[in-house]
N, C-alpha and C positions, 0 to 999 in steps of 0.2 A: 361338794364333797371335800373335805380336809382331810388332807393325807399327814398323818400323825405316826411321830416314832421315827428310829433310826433308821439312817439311807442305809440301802441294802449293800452298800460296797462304797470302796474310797472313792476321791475323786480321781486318783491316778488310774484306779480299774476302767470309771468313767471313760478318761482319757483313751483308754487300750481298745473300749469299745468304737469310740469316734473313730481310730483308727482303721481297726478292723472292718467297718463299714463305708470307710471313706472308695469312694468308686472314682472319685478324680472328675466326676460329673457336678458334685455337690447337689447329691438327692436329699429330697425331704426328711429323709429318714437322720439323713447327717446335720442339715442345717437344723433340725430339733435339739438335735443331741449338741451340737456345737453349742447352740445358743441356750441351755439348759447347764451346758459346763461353765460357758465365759460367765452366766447369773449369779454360782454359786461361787463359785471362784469370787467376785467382787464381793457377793455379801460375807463371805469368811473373810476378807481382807478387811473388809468394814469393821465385822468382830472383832477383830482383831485391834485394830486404829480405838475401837473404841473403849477397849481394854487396858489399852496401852494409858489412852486417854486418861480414864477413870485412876488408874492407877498413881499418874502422876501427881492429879489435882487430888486427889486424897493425900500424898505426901506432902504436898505444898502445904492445901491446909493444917496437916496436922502440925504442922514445921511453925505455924504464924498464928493458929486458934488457938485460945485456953480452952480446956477440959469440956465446959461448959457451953461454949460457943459450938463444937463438935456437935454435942449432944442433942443441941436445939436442931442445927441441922438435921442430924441423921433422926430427930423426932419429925421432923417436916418431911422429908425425903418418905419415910416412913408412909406418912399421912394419906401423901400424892399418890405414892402407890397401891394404899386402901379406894380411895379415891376411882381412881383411873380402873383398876378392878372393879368396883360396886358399877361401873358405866357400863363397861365392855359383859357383865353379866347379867344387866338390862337391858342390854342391844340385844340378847342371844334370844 
């Protein structure tokens, strides 16, 4: 089952919850929630890095490509991700 759409609260609320259930014991209830917070937390940092990422090497390039050379890129870029789509909708 894939759970799809927006998380029902931030991660800080998250956090409020770990809190609130934390017993000083570290029941399973918490080491879930703990380990479902440090997850998303990483993968939003990840996003992030790779944002930051993408954003730079698009300025680089655009700083050192002619017009053209962009374009071929962003046609291939394009492509891969028709591509990689047509698979993952044959997998399903």
């Amino acid at each position: 089952m894939a759970i799809q759409g927006k998380a029902p609260s931030s991660l800080l609320e998250l956090k409020k919850l770990i809190d609130s259930v934390d017993d000083g014991e570290g029941s399973l209830e918490w080491q879930w929630l703990t380990y479902i917070y440090d997850t998303l937390t990483a993968r939003k940092t990840y996003h992030k890095k790779q944002q930051l990422k993408r954003k730079l090497m698009f300025q680089v390039a655009s700083e050192h490509l002619s017009e053209d050379e962009l374009q071929s890129i962003d046609k291939q870029a394009e492509d891969i991700v028709d591509k990689q789509l047509q698979v993952e909708e044959e997998g399903q």
